[in-house]
N, C-alpha and C positions, 0 to 999 in steps of 0.2 A: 492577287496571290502574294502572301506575305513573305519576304524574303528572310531568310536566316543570317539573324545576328553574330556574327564574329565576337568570339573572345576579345576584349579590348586586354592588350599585351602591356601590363608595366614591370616593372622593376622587380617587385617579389616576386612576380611570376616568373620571370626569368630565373632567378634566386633557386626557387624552388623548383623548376625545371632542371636545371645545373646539379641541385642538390641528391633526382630521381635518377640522374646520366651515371652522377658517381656511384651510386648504390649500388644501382646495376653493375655498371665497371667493378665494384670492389665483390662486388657477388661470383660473381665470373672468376674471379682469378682465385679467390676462396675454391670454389669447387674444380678448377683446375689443379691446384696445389691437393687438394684433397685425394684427388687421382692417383699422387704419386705418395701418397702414404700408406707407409704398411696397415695391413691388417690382420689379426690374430683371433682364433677363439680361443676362449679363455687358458686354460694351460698354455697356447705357443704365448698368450701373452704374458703370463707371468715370466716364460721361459727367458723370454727377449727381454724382461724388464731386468732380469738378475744378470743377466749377461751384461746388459748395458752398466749396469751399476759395478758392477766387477770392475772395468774400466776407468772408471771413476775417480779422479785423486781423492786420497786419503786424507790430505789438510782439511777437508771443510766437511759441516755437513751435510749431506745429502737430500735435497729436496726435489719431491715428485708431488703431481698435483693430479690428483684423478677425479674428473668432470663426467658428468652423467645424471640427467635425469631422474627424480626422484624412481626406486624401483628396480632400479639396473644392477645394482650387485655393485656399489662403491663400496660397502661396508665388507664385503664378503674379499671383494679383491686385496682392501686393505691388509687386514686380517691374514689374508696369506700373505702377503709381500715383508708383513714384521715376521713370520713364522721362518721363511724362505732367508729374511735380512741374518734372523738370528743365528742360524746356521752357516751364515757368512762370519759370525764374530760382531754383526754390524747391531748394535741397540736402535731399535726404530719405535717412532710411536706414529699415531694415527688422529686426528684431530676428530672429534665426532662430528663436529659444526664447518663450515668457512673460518681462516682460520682469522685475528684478528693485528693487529699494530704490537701487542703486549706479546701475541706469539712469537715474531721476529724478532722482537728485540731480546725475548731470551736465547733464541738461535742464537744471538750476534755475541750475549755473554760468555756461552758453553763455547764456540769457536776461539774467543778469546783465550779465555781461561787454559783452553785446553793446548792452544798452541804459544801458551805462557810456558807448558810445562812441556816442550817436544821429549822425547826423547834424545838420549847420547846418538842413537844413530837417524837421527834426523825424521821419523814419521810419529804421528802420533799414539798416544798412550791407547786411545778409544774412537772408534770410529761410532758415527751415529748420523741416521735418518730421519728426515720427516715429511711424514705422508698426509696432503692434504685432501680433508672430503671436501666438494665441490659439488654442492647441487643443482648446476645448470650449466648450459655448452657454451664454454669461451668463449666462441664468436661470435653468439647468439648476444649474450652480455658482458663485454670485455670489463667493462667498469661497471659490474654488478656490486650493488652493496647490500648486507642485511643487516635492518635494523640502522643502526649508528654509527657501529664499527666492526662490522665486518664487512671485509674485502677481498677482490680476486689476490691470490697470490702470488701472479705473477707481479701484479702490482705493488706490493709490498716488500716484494727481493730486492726489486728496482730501488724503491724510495729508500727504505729503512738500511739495505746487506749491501745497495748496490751489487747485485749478484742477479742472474737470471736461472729460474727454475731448470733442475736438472732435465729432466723426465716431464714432459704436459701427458697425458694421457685422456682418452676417452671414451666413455662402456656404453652400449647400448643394447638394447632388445629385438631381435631380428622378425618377432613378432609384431612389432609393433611400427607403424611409421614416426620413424625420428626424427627431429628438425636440430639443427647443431650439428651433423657429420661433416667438418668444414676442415680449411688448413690450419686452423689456430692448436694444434695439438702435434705430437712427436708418433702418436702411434692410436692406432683404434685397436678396441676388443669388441667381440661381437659377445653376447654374452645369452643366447635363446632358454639357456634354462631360470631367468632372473625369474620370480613373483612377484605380485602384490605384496606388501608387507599387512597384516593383518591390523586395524583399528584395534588400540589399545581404551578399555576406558579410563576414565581419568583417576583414579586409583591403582592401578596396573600401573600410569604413566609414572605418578607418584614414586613407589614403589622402586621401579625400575631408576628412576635417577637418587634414589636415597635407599639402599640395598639394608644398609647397616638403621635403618629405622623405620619402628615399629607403625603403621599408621593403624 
């Protein structure tokens, strides 16, 4: 009767056992942290996002980062949050992509600039936001990049503004099972009315990115 061969135990195994303990451990305390984050469907979360930003000092720009899964309504929540901003007085724009290194650093020009010129009573001339789309869950890939230069944004406050994202936010589909509802975020929306977005062909895409020309 043949006896069963034991695992022979060396160094990398160890390594990479250590390396499964911590995963675990850091998985754990993610979806404990997760526990105690609010949740909104869509209207309380816009609600909560305006209120939060109301708060806000007026020196700098405003930056909110909204992660979600292709599908979930990033573009829709944008979209209201500059509509919602503008009625605050606040100019906000919306990144259609992740946003990139040349993004931030003209944040850091418009901050300058702007608080070159305060005002006699001490606040600025023009308040203004930027809202980043974000096609995947923070925790999922904190140091996701697309392409060559694009990168998470939280990363990019850090490096470039030295400054940490105001707002993290994260939308999902209550349809669907999510992966990414983690702690790496300020606030969840649930969002059950999102769709598919409909496959465009490649002349529609055309088109849609060059409006003002004729193909």
């Amino acid at each position: 009767m043949h006896q069963k061969r034991r695992r022979r135990i060396t160094p990398f195994h160890l390594e990479v056992d250590q390396m499964e303990i911590a995963r675990r451990k850091n998985q754990v305390q993610i979806e404990e942290r997760a526990k105690k984050i609010l949740q909104f469907d869509f209207e309380g979360g816009v609600k909560e996002i305006v209120n939060r930003v109301k708060k806000l000092s007026a020196k700098e720009t405003i930056l909110i980062a909204v992660y979600g899964w292709p599908n979930r309504g990033k573009t829709h929540l944008i979209e209201r949050l500059v509509k919602e901003f503008g009625e605050l007085g606040i100019e906000a724009g919306g990144c259609g992509s992740a946003p990139n290194a040349s993004t931030f650093e003209a944040i850091e020009r418009i901050d300058k600039n702007l608080n070159d010129s305060i005002s006699q009573e001490g606040t600025r001339l023009k308040r203004f936001a930027s809202i980043f789309h974000c096609g995947w869950a923070r925790g999922e890939r904190q140091d996701y990049e697309r392409g060559s230069d694009h990168e998470d944004p939280n990363i990019l406050a850090e490096k470039i503004l030295n400054k940490k994202i105001h707002i993290n936010i994260f939308i999902y589909r209550t349809d669907i099972s999510e992966i990414g509802i983690n702690g790496e975020c300020d606030l969840i929306i649930r969002n059950p009315d999102s769709v598919d977005k409909p496959l465009l062909h490649p002349d529609d895409y055309k088109a849609k990115l060059n409006p003002d020309k004729s193909l």
